[in-house]
C-alpha positions in Angstrom: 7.2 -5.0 -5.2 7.1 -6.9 -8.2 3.5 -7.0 -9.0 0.6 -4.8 -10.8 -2.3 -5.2 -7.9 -4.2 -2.5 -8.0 -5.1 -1.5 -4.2 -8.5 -0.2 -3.1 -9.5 3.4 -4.0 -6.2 5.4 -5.4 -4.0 4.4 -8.4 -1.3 2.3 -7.7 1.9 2.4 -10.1 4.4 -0.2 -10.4 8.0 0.0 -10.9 8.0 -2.3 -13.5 10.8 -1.3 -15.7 13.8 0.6 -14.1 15.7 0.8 -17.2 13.0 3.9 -17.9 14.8 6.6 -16.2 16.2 8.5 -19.4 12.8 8.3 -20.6 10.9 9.8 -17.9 13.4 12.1 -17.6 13.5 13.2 -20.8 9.5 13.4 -20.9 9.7 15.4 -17.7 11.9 17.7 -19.1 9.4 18.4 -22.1 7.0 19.1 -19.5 8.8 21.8 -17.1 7.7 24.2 -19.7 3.8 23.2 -18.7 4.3 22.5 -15.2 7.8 23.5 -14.0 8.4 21.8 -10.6 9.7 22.8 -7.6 11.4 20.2 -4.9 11.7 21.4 -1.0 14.1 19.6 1.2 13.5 20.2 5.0 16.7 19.8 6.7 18.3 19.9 9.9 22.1 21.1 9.6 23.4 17.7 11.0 22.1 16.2 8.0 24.8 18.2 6.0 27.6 16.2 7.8 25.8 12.4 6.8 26.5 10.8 3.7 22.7 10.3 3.1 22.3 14.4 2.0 25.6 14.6 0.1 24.5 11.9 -2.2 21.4 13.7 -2.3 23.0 17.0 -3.4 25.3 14.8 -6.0 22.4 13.1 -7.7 20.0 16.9 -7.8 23.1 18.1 -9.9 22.0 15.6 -12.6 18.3 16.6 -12.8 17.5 19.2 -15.9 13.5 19.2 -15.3 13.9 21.2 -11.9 13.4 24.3 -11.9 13.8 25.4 -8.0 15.1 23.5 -4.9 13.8 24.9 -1.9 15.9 24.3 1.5 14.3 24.2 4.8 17.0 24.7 7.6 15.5 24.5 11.2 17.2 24.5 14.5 20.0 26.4 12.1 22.3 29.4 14.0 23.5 32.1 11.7 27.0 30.6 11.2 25.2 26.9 10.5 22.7 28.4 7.6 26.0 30.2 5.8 27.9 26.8 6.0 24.4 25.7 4.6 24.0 28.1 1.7 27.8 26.8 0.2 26.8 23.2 0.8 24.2 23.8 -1.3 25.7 25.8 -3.8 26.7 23.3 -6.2 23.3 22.6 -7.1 22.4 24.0 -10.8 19.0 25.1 -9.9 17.7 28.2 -8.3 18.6 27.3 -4.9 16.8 29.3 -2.0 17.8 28.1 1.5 14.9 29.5 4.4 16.3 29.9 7.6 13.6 28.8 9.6 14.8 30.4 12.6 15.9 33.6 11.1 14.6 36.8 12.9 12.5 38.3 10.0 10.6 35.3 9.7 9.9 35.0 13.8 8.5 38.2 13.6 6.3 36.9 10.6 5.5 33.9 12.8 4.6 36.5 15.6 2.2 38.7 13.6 0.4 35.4 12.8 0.3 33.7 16.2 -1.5 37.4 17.3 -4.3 37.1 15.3 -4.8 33.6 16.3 -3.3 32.1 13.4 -0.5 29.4 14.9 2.5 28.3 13.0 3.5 25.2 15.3 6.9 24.3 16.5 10.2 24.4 14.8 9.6 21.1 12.9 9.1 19.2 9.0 5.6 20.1 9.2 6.8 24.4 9.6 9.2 23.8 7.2 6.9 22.6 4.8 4.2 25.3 5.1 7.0 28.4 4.8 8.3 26.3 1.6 4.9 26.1 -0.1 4.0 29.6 1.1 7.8 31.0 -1.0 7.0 28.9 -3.8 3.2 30.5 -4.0 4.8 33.5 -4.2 7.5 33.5 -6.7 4.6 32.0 -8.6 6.7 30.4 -11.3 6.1 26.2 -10.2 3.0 24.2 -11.0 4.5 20.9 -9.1 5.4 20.5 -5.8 7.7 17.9 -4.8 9.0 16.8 -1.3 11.3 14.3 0.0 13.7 13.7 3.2 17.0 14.6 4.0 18.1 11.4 5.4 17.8 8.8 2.8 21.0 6.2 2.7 19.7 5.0 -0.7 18.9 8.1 -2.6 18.4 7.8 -6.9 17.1 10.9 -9.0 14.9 7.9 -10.1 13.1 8.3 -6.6 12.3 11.8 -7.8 11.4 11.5 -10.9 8.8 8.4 -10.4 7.3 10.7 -7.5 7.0 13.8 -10.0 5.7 12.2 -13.1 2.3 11.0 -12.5 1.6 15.1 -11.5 4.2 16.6 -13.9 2.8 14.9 -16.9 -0.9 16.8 -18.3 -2.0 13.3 -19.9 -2.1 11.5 -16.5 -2.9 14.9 -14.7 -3.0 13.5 -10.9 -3.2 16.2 -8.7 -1.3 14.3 -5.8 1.0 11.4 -5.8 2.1 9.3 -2.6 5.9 7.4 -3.1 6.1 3.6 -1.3 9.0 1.0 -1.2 9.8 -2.0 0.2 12.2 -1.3 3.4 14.4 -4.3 3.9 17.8 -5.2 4.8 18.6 -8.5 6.5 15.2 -7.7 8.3 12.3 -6.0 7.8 11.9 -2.5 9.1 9.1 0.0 9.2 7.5 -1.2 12.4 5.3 1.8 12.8 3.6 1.5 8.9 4.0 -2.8 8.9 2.6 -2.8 13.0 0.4 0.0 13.8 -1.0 2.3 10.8 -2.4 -0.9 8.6 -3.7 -3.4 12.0 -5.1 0.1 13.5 -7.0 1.4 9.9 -8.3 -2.3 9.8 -9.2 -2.7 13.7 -11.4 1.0 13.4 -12.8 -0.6 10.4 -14.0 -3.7 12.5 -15.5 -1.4 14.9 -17.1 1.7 12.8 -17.3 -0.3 9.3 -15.8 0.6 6.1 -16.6 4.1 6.4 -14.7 5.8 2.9 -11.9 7.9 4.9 -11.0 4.4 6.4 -10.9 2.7 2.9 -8.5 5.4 1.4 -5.9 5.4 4.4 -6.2 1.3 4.0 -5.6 1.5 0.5 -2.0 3.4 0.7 0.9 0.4 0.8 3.1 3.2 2.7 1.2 6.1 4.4 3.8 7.3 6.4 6.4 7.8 3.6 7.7 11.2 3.6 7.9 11.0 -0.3 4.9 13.0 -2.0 3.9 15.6 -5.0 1.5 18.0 -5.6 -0.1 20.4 -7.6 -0.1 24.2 -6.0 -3.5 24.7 -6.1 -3.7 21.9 -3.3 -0.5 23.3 -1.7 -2.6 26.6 -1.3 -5.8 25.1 0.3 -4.3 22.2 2.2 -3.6 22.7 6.4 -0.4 21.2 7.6 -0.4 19.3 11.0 3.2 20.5 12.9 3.6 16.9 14.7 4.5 13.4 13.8 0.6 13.1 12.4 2.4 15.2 9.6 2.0 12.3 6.7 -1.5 10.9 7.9 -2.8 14.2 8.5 -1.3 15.6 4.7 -3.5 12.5 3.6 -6.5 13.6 5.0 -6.9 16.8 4.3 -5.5 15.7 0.8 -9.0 13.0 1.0 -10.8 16.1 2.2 -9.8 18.5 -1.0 -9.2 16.2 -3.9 -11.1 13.9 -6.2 -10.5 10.5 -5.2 -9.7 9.8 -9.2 -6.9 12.7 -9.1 -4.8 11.0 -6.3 -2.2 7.8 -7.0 1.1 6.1 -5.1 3.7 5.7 -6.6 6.8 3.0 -6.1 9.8 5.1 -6.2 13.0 2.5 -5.8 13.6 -1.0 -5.2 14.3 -0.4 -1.5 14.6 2.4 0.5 16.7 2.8 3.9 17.1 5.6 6.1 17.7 6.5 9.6 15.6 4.3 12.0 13.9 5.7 15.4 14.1 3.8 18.4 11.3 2.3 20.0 11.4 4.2 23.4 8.2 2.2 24.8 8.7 4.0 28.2 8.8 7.7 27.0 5.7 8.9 25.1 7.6 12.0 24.6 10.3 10.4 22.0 10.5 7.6 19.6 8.5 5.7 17.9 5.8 6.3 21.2 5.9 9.8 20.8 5.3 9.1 16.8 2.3 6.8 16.9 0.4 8.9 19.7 0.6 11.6 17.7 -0.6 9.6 14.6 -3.5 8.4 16.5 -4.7 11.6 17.6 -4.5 13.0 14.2 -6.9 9.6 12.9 -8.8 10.1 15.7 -9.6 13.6 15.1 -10.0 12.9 11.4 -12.9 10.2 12.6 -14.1 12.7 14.5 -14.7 15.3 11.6 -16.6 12.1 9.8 -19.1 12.2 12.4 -18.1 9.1 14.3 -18.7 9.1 18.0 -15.7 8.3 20.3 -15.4 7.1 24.0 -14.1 5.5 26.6 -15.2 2.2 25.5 -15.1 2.9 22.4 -10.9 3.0 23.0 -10.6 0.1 25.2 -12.3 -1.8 22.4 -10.4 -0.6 19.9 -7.0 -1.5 21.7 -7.8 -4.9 22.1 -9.5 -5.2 18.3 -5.7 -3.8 17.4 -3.6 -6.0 19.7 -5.0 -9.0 18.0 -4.6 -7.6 14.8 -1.4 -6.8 15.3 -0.6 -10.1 16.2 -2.2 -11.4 12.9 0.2 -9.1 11.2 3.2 -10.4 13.2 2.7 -14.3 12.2 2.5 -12.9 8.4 5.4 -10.8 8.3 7.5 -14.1 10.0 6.1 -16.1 7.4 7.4 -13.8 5.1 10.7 -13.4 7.1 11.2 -16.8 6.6 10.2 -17.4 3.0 13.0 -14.5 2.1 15.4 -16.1 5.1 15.5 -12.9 6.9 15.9 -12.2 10.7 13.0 -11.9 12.2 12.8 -11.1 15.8 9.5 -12.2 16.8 9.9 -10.6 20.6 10.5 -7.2 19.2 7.8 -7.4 17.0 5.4 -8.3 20.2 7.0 -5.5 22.1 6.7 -3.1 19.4 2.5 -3.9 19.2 2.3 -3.6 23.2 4.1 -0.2 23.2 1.8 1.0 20.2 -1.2 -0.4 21.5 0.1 1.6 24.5 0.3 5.1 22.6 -3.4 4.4 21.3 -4.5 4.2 25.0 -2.5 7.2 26.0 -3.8 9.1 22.4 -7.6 8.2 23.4 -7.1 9.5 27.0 -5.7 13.1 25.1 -8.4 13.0 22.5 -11.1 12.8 25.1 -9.5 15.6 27.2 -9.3 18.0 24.6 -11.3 16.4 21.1 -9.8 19.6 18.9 -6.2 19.0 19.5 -3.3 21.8 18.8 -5.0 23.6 15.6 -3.4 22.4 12.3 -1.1 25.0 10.3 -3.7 27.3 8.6 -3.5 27.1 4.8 -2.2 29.6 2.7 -5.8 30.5 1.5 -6.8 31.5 5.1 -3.2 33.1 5.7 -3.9 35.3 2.7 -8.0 36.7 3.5 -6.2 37.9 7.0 -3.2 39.3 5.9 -3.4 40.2 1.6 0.2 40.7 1.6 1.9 38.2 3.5 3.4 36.0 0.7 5.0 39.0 -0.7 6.5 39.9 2.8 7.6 36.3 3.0 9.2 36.2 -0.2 10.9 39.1 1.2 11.8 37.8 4.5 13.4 34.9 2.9 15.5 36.9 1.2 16.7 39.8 4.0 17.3 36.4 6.6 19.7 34.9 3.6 
């Protein structure tokens, strides 16, 4: 995204020169001994058969300013997570693999869910919140980094654009948010290009530019899975266990962070990784499944800013977003063609109706139950219940390895 526009509330930084990489690297290596940063990679163990992790793993071998990887495995058997650790033993870093599904930590999950304190499902947003919780407790990482396990186009550059604006004290951002460009012969990212931006815009049309509506418009990529943190914000932040993952990190980010201390970043030229299907039909799967839980997460979000949803209120909103969407679709063939991409113009329409779809079916759950499934508790809240549970996780970690 060759330009330097500067978009709405949060810093936006450029990749203007990709020649810089030594630099930054260099620079960032300086400033492990300030801020020592940790990355987390949430994996599934199919991911360790694609070629998208294994270039990962190749490029990590070349980054100096790490100081731990932490590896998520979910949905891991025993056999699967020791196949795992010697994948992942190459890497130079200290390496620690969490085995998600290991028994020591089901029966930490089980204390917790007794006192009314609910881990989720087995998913990114779990694997997140046990990886934030281990690096709390060694206590030896000021930087929190996390990216996916699936990227086809992986550079170290990706990680060290996404660290730098948080690493280095004389920008001192608190939070950084990666973006790209995702483009082939086509454009992809229907759900951030088609729903996220023509839904943020369409609520704004209805309730006005209230400020948690100007923040989420002013993010070029709010779904990216790319972001970094300090650990103070790791600590007090509550971590959704559904698709609303990214949106809801956002939020609470909005809700516990000085507006001045948060930036995006643009991490590569391009990005490409695995794509969802649409699955219009099944709101349990796909891209459906995705963008109801998305909307529920906004809604409840709006909902928390004092804004009064109903029945109407959704019906308007649906048809506010389906011409909206359709604005957006005539600007991204425009842009199609200026480029001389494909450009499906069908799917595009299909993919608005089957979102506009999930927004109905979102409303009809939000006014059912308004709360939702309760969000991950933070670590701050894990901690007044149970004073030594970090220490026990730390330990669990280790006796599950």
């Amino acid at each position: 995204m060759a330009d330097v526009y500067q978009t709405g509330v949060v810093a936006t930084f450029h990749r203007l020169n990709p020649g810089n990489l030594k630099q930054m690297e260099s620079e960032l290596e300086e400033c492990g001994h300030l801020r020592p940063v940790a990355l987390v990679l949430p994996s599934l163990y199919l991911e360790l058969e694609r070629p998208a992790l294994k270039k990962i793993v190749e490029e990590l071998r070349q980054v100096r300013y790490l100081r731990r990887v932490i590896v998520c495995m979910d949905q891991t058997t025993s056999d699967e997570f020791r196949k795992a650790e010697k994948f992942f033993s190459v890497l130079p870093q200290k390496t620690t693999l969490i085995w998600t599904d290991g028994p020591r930590l089901g029966s930490l999950y089980a204390r917790l869910e007794e006192s009314d304190l609910s881990v989720g499902p087995a998913g990114k947003g779990r694997s997140a919140w046990l990886a934030h919780g281990y690096i709390l407790a060694e206590g030896d990482c000021d930087v929190i980094a996390l990216h996916d396990c699936d990227i086809l186009s992986y550079s170290r550059e990706l990680l060290a654009r996404l660290v730098y604006p948080v690493a280095n004290p004389n920008l001192d951002y608190e939070f950084c948010k990666g973006f790209y460009a995702r483009v082939t012969d086509r454009l992809h990212g229907r759900v951030t290009r088609l729903f996220i931006t023509p839904l943020v815009r369409s609520l704004k049309q209805i309730v006005g530019p209230i400020p948690i509506l100007d923040y989420l418009d002013s993010f070029r990529y709010a779904l990216a899975g790319e972001t970094a943190m300090n650990v103070d914000l790791a600590r007090i932040n509550r971590i959704p266990s559904d698709w609303g993952l990214e949106v809801g990190t956002l939020t609470e980010i909005f809700r516990n962070c000085a507006l001045k201390r948060i930036c995006q970043a643009e991490l590569s030229a391009n990005y490409e990784h695995k794509h969802q299907p649409l699955s219009a039909d099944n709101p349990q799967f796909g891209l459906l499944k995705m963008v109801i839980d998305i909307s529920k997460s906004i809604f409840r979000t709006l909902g928390g800013e004092g804004v009064v949803m109903s029945d109407a209120f959704f019906k308007t909103l649906r048809v506010t977003y389906i011409r909206t969407g359709q604005d957006t679709i005539s600007r991204y063939a425009g842009d199609a063609a200026l480029n001389g991409l494909f450009f499906d113009r069908h799917a595009e329409d299909v993919a608005v109706e089957a979102f506009a779809k999930g927004i109905r079916l979102a409303g009809e759950d939000f006014l059912k139950a308004p709360l939702g499934a309760p969000l991950i508790p933070n670590w701050n809240r894990v901690t007044a219940a149970f004073p030594e549970f970090l220490e026990e996780l730390k330990y669990a970690v280790l006796e599950d390895s």
